[in-house]
C-alpha positions as CSV (number, residue, x, y, z in Angstrom):
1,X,-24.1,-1.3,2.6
2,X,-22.3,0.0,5.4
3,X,-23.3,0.2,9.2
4,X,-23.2,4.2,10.0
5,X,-22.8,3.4,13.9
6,X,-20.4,0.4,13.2
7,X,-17.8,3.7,12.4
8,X,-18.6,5.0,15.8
9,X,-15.4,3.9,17.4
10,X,-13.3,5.0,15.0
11,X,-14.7,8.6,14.9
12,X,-14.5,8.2,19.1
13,X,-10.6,7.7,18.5
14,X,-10.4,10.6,16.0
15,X,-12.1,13.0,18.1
16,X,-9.4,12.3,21.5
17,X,-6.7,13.1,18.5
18,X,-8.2,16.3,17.7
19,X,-9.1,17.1,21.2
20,X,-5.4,16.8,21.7
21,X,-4.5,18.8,19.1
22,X,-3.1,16.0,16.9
23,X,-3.5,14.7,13.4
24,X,-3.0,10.7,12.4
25,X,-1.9,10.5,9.1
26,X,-2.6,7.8,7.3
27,X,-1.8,6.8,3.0
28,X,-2.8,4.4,0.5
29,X,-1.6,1.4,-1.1
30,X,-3.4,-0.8,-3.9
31,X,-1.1,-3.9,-5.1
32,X,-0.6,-5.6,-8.4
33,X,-1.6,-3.3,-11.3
34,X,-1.2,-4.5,-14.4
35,X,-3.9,-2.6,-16.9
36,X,-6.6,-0.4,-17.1
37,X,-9.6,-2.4,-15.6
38,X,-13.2,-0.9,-14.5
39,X,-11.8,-2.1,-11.2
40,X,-9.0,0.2,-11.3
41,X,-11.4,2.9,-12.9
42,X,-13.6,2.7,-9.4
43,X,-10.4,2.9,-7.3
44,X,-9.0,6.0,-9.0
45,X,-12.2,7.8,-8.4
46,X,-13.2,6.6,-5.2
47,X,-9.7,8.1,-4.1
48,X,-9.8,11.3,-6.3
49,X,-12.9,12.1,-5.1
50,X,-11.6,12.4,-2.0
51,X,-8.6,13.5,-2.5
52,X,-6.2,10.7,-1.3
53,X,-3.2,9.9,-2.8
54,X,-2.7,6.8,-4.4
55,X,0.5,4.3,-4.3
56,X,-0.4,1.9,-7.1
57,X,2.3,-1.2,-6.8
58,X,2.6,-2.1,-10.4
59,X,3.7,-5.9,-12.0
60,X,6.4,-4.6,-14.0
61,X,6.5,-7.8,-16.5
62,X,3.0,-7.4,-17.2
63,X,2.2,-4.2,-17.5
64,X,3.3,-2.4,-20.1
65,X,1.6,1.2,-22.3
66,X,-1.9,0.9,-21.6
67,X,-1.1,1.2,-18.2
68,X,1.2,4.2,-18.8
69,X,-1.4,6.2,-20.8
70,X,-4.1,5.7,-18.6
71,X,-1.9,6.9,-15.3
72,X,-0.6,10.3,-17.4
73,X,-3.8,11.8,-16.5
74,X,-3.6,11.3,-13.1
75,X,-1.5,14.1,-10.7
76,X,-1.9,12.0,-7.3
77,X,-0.7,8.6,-8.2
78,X,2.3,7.1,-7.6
79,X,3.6,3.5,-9.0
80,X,5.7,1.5,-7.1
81,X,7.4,-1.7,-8.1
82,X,5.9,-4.7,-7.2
83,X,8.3,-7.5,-7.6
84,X,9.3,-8.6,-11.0
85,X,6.1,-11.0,-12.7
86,X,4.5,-11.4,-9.2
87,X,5.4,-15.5,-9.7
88,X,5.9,-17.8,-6.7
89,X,8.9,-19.8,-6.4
90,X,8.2,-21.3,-3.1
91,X,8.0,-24.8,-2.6
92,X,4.5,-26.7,-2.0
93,X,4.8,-26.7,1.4
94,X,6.2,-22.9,1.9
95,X,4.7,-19.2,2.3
96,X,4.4,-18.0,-1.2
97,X,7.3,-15.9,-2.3
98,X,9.2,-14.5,-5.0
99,X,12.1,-12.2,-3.9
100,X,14.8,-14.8,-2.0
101,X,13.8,-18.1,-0.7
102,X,16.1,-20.6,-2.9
103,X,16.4,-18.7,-5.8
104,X,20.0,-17.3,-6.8
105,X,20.7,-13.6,-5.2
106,X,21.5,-12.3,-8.5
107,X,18.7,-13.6,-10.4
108,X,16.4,-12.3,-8.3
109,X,18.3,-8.7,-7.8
110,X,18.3,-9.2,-11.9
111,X,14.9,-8.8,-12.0
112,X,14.3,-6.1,-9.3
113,X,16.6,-3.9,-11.9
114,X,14.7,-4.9,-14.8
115,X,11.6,-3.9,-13.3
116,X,13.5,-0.7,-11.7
117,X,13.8,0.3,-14.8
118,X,11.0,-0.5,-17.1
119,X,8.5,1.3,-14.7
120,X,11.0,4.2,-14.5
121,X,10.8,4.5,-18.4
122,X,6.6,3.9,-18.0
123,X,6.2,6.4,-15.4
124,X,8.6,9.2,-15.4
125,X,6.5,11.6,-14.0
126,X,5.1,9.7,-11.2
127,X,7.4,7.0,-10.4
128,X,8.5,6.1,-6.9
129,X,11.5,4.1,-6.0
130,X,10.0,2.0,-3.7
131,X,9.6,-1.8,-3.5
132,X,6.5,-3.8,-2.5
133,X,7.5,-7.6,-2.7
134,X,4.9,-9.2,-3.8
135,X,2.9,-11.2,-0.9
136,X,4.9,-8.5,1.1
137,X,7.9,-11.0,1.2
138,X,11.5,-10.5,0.6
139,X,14.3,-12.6,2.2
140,X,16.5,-10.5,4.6
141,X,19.5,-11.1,3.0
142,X,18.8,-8.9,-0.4
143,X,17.5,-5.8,1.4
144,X,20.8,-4.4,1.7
145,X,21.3,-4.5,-2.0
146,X,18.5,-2.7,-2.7
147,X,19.7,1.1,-2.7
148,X,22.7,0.0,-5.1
149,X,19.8,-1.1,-7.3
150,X,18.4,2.5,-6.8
151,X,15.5,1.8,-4.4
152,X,14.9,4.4,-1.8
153,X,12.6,2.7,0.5
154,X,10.9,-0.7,1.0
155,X,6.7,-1.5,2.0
156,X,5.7,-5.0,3.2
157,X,2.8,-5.2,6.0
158,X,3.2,-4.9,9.9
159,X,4.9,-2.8,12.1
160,X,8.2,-0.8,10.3
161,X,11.5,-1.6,12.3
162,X,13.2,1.5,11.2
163,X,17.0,-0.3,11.4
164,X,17.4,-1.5,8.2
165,X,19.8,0.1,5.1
166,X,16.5,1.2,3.3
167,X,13.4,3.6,4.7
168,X,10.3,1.2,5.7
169,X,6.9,2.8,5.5
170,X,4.5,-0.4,5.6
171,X,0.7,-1.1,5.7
172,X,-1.1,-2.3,8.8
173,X,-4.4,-2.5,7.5
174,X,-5.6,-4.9,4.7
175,X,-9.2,-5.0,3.5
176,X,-9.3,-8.8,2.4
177,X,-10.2,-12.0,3.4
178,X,-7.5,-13.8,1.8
179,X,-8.2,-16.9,3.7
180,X,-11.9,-16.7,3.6
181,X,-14.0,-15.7,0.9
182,X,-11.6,-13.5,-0.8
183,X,-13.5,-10.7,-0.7
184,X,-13.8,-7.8,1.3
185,X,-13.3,-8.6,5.0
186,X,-15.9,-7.7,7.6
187,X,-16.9,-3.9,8.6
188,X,-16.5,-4.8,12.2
189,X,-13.3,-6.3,12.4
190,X,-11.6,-4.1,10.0
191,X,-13.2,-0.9,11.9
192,X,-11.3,-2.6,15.7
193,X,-8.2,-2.9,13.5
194,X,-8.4,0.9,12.4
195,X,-9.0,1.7,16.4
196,X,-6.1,-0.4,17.7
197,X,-3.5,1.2,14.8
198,X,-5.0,4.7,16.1
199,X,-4.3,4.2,19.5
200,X,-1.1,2.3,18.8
201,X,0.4,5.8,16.9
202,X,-1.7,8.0,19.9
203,X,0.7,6.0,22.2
204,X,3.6,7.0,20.6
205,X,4.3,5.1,17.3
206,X,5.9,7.1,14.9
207,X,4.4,5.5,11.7
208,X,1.6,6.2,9.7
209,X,-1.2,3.7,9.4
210,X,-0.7,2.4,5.9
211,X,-4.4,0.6,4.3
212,X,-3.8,-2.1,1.6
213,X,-6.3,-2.6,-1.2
214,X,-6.2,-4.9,-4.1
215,X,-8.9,-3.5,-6.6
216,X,-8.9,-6.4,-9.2
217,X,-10.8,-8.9,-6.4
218,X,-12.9,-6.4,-4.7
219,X,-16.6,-6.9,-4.1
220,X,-19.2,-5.0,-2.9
221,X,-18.0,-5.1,0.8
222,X,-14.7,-4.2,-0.1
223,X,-15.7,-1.1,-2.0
224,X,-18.5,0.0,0.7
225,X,-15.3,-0.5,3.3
226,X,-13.3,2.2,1.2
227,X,-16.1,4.6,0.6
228,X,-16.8,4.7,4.2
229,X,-13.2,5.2,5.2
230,X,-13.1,7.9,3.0
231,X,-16.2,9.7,4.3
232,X,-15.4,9.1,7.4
233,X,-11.8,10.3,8.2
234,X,-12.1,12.6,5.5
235,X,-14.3,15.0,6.8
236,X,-12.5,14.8,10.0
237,X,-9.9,17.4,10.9
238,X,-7.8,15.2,13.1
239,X,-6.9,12.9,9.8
240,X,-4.3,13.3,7.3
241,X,-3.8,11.4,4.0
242,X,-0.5,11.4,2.5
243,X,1.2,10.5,-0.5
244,X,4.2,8.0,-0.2
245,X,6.6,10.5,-1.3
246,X,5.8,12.9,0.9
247,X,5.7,10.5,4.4
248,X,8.9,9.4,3.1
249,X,10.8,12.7,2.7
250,X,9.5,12.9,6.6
251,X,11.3,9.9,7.3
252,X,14.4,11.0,5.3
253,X,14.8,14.0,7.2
């Protein structure tokens, strides 16, 4: 269960944006789709309940028809691609990473097409050329092949630098304890992130704030997080969810 006054701060935040007459905008990433899973079935209508847009980052070598039918129902979901099979090549001792690293350039830009194209033919109707590296990873040295692969933009995690030869719009906020429990991460901590990304953009940052799910290892906490987000900046007029099309057509102009 959530804590109602634990949210205080952020609505304290929200309500200085709308006393200034602004609007935060903020969107929606969940990463590594494979399937149809109840999991998936909770996230799609947690979000379509309240009407947020949803950037599903897809495995392309998993994921195959299923995945496709299940999605053609849907009219605010978009699919990204998330690496090629979402398999680490690092060494023992290394980050975890599949794009670069010590793997050839052109096998690894091999596989970015493949999956380019596999989703595309999946997912006419909502696919997005956008990449999401899986573990939000990527070595430097391939971004700049990326648009002759026909990517438009890229999403890891952190703070965008907007210098690069492909669109960034990134996430800032994820909701799990990767290093702990593996769950959802705690109400309190996430809520002082929310506030410090708020005041960061109040300042002047340009980007939205970007929230990363993964549904398959959700819990309890995890899902209370996300239905309190939602009810919270939802109802409040100084918020904004976006799809990832439409914040990147902002950027592109």
């Amino acid at each position: 269960m959530t804590d109602k006054m634990a949210w205080e701060p952020v609505r304290r935040e929200l309500d200085r944006w709308q006393a200034a007459g602004r609007v935060a905008r903020f969107w929606l990433r969940d990463d590594d789709a494979v399937e149809p899973t109840p999991a998936l079935e909770t996230l799609t209508a947690l979000a379509g309940e309240s009407n947020v847009p949803l950037t599903l980052a897809v495995i392309p070598a998993l994921t195959g028809g299923a995945l496709a039918a299940r999605l053609g129902e849907e009219t605010a979901i978009t699919v990204a691609v998330h690496g090629w099979s979402h398999t680490n090549h690092a060494g023992p001792e290394k980050k975890k990473q599949e794009l670069g690293g010590e793997r050839p350039a052109d096998v690894v830009l091999g596989e970015l097409r493949e999956g380019f194209r596999l989703l595309q033919l999946l997912h006419p109707a909502r696919f997005l050329p956008m990449l999401v590296p899986p573990w939000n990873r990527i070595d430097a040295s391939l971004i700049p092949a990326l648009p002759g692969l026909g990517f438009t933009a890229l999403s890891v995690y952190g703070r965008a630098r907007q210098d690069g030869p492909v669109p960034l719009l990134n996430t800032h906020v994820d909701i799990i304890d990767w290093h702990g429990t593996r769950g959802g991460r705690g109400e309190a901590e996430l809520v002082a992130e929310l506030v410090a990304e708020l005041r960061d953009r109040f300042a002047g940052s340009k980007e939205p704030v970007g929230v990363l799910t993964h549904h398959l290892v959700h819990d309890a906490a995890a899902w209370d997080f996300l239905s309190a987000l939602f009810a919270v900046t939802g109802r409040h007029p100084a918020v904004r969810w976006s799809s990832a099309s439409e914040l990147l057509e902002h950027v592109a102009q």
